[in-house]
N, C-alpha and C positions, 0 to 999 in steps of 0.2 A: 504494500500500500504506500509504504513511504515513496519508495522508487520512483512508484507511478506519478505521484505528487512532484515528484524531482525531476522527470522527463520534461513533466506539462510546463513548470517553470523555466526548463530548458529551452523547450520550442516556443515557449509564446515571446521569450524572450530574444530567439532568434529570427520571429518576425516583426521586432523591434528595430532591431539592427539593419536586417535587410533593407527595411523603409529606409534607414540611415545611412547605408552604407560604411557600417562600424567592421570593418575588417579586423580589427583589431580586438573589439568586445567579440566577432567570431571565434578569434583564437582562444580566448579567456574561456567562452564556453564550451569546445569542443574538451578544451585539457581539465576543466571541471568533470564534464562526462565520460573521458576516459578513466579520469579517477576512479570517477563511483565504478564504472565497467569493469576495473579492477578487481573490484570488491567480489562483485556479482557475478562477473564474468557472461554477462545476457549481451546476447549478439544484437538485439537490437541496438542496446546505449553502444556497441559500438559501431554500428555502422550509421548512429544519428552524430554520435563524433566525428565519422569521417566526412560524411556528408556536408556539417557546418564547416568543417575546417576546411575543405575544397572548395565550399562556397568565399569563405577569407579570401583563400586563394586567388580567386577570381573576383574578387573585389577589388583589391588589392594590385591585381594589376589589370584592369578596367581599361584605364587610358589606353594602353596600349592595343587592347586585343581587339578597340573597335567592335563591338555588338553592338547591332541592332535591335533595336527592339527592347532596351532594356527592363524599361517601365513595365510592359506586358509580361514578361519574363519572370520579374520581380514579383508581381500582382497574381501569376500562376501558382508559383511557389510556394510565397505565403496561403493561397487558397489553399493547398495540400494540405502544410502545415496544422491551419484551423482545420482540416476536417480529419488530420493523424490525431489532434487534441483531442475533438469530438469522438473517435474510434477510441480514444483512450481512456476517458473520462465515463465509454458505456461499456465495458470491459471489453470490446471486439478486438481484439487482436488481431483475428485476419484483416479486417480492414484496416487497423492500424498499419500492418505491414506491407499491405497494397499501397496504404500511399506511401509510404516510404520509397518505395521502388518506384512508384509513378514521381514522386522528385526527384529522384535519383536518374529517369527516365529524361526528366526535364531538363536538368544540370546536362547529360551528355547530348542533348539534339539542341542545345541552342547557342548552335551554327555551324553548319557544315565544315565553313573551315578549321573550326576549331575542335571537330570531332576528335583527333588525335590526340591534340594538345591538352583536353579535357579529360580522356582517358589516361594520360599520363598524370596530370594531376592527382585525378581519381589513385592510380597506383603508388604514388609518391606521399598524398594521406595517409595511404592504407600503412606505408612502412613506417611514415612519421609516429602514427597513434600507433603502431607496434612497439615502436621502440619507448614511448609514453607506458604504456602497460609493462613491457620490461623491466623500467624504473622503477615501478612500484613490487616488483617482484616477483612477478609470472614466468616462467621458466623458457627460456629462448624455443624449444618446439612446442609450448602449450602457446605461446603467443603468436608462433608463426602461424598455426590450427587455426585460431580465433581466428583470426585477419587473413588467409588462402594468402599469405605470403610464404615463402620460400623463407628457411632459419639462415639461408647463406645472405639474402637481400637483405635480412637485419640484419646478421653480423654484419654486414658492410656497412650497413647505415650506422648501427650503434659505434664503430668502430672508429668512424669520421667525428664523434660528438664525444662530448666528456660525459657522460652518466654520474662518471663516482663525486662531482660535483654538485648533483641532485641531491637535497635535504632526505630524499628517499634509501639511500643506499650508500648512507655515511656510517660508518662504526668508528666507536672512540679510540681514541689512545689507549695507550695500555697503563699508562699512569692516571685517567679515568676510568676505565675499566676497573682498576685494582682498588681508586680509591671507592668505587661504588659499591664491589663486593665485601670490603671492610664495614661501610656503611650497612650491608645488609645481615652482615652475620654478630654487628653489636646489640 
């Protein structure tokens, strides 16, 4: 129930952004819900992570990629959105995941030229938020599982990035360590 509560928050707020073109509040919320995805491990919170962060993506670099049609693009999207809310809010989960995939559908047809470029994105999410769940401690082939990426395409990507600088996957000193275990055996 929680969850469910924490998706709706997720997505209403990611048709927040959209209107605004916050690529940046995209990113804040995709690495929110990979968090929690962590936790739970539910395939949907991560392919609604990979989906916002794709959309950043293409925010983010908008100028460039020349789309047409944006406004309309935008105004489908968020439609989906509010009716995955509505699917989710009446426990349907098939329809929740029909739109999912009908955004998802959306994100890669708009625009022919960008079919590729789109799909690459899409693949470059999918390693990103792998390597996000990594951090939190999912074990390099349960992560590649989750996310239909290859455990070699994360090791490359994790390998390019610092991880053990992540608050996630820090262990103390040993002169911490030792004074904690003094602390717990007085």
């Amino acid at each position: 129930m929680k969850e469910k509560e924490h998706v709706i928050k997720i997505l209403n707020e990611t048709i927040f952004a959209l209107k605004n073109n916050e690529s940046s509040k995209l990113q804040q919320l995709s690495n929110e819900t990979i968090h929690s995805a962590s936790i739970d491990q539910h395939t949907d919170s991560i392919t609604i992570a990979i989906i916002i962060y794709t959309l950043s993506k293409i925010i983010s670099r908008r100028p460039n990629l020349k789309i047409k049609n944006w406004n309309t693009f935008i105004k489908k999207l968020n439609g989906f959105f509010y009716l995955a809310i509505k699917s989710l809010e009446e426990n349907d989960s098939k329809n929740f995941n029909k739109y999912l995939q009908q955004i998802r559908k959306e994100i890669n047809n708009i625009s022919i030229n960008l079919k590729q470029y789109i799909k690459e994105v899409f693949r470059k999410s999918s390693i990103n938020k792998a390597s996000k769940l990594y951090e939190h401690g999912l074990s390099r082939s349960q992560t590649a599982k989750l996310l239909g990426i290859t455990e070699w395409e994360l090791s490359e990507y994790v390998g390019q990035k610092s991880i053990h600088e992540t608050p996630y996957n820090l262990t103390l000193n040993t002169k911490k360590r030792a004074k904690m275990a003094m602390e717990f055996f007085e």
